[in-house]
Backbone as a ProteinNet text record, in pm:
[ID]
protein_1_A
[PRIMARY]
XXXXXXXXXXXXXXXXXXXXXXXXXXXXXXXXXXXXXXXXXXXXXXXXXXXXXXXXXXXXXXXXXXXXXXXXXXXXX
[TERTIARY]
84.2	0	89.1	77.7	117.4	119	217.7	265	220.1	360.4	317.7	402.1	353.6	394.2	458.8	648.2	643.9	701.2	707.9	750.8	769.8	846.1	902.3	803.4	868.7	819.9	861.9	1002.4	1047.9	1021.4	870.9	821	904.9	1029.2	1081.4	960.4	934.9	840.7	886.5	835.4	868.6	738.7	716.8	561.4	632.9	644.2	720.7	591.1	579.3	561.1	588.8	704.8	777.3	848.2	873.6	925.5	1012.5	1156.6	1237.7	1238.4	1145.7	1110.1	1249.9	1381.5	1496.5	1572.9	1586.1	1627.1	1490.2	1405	1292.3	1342.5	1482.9	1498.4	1517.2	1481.4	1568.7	1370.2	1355.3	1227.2	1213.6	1159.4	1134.1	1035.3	1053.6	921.6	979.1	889.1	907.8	991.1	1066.8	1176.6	1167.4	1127.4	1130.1	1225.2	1273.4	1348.7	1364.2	1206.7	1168.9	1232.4	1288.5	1401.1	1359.1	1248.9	1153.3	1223.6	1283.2	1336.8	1310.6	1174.8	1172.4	1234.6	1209.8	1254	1233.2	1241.6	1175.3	1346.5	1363.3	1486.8	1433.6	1545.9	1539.3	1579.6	1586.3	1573.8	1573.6	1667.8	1676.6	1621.3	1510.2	1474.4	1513.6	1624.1	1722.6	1788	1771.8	1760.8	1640.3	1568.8	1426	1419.9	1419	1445.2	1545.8	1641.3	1775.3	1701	1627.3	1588.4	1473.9	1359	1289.1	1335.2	1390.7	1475.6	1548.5	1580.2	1649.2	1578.5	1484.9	1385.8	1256.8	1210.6	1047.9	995.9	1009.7	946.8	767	712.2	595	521.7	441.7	424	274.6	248.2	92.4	109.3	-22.7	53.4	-134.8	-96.1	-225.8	-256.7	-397.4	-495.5	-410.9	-427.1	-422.1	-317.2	-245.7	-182	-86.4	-63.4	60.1	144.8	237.5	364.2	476.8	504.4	607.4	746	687.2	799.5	887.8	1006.5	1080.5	1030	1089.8	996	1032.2	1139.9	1156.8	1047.1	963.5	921.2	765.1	800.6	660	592.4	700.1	706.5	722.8	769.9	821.7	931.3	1038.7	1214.8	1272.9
-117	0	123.7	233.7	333.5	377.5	512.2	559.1	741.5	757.1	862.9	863.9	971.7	979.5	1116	1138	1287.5	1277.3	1410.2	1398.6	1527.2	1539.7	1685	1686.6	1788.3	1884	1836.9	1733.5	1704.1	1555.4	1465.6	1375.3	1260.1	1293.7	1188.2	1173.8	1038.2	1026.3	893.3	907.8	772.3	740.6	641.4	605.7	479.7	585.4	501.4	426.9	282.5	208.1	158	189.8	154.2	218.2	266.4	328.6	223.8	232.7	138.8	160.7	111	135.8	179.3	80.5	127.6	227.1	260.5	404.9	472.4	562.9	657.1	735.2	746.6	805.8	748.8	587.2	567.3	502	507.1	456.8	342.6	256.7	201.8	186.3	183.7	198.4	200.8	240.8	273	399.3	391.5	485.6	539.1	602.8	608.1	789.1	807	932.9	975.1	941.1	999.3	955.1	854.4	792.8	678.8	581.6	491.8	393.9	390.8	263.8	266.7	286.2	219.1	89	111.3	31.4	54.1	-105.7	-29.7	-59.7	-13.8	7.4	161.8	171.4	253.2	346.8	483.6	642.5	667.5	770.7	807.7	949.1	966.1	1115.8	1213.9	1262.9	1341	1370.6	1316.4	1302.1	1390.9	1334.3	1391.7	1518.3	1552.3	1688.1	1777.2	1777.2	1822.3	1836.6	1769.8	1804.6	1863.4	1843.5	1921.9	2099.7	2140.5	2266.8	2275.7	2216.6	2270	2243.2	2181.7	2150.1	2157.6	2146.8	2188.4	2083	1968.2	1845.6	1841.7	1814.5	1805.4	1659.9	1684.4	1555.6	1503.9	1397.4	1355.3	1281.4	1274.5	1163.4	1050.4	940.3	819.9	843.1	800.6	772.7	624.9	603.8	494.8	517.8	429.4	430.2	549	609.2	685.7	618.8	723.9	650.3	713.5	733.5	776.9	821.9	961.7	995	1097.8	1126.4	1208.5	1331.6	1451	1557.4	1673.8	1647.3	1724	1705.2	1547	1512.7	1580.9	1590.7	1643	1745.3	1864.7	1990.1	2065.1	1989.1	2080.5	2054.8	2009.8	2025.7	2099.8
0	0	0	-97.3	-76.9	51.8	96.9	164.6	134.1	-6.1	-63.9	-190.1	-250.7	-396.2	-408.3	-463.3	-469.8	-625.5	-668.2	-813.8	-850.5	-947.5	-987.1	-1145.8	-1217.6	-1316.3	-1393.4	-1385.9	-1539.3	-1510.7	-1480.1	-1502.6	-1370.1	-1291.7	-1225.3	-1101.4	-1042.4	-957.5	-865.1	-749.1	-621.2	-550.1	-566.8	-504.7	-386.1	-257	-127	-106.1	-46.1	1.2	131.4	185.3	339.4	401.2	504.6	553.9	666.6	669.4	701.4	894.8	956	1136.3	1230.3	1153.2	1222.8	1212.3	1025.2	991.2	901.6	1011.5	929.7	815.6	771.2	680.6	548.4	567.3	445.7	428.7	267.8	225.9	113.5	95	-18.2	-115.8	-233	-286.6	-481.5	-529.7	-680.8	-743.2	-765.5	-855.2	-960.3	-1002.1	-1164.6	-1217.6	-1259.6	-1256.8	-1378.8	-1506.1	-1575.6	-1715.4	-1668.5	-1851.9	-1906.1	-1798.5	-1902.8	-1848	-1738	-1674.6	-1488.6	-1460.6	-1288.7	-1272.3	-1113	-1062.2	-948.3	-840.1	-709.5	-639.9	-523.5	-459.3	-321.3	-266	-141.9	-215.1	-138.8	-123.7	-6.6	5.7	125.6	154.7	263.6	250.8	250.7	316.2	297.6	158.4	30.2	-87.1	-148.5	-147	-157.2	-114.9	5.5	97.1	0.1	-59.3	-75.6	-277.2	-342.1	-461.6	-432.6	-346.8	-335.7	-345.6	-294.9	-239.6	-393.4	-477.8	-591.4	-675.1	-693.5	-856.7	-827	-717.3	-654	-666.3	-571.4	-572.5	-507.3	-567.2	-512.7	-464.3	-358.7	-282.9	-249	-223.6	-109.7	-58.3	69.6	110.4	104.4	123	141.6	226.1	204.5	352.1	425	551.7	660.7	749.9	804.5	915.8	918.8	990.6	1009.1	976.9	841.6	801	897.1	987.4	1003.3	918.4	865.5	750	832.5	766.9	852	860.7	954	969.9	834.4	799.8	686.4	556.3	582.1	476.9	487.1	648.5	633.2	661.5	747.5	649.6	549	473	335.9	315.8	429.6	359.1	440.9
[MASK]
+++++++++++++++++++++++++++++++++++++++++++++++++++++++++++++++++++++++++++++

């Protein structure tokens, strides 16, 4: 089950799925970075955080359990 989905302007997108309980920063989920080749693998939020702030990543998040995302993820950066 989704988590959340963020994605920029020039089509790259991550649809997290998990959030890793021992390190909250690191996530897993779907990759795709806009060149026609996903893949699922980890990301680390601090990543995310750090392109958000230079290319304007935009985000949502799913309905259900509290994901515990980091707090950068879930203010803004």
């Amino acid at each position: 089950m989704p988590v959340a989905k963020f994605f920029t302007p020039a089509q790259a997108a991550w649809l997290i799925t998990e959030v890793d309980p021992n390190e909250p920063d690191r996530l897993f989920g779907l990759c795709d970075l806009g060149q026609g080749y996903p893949e699922l693998g980890y990301v680390l939020s601090y990543w995310i955080c750090r392109l958000r702030q230079c290319v304007g990543i935009s985000g949502s998040a799913f309905p259900g359990p509290e994901p515990r995302l980091s707090r950068g993820l879930q203010d803004g950066g």
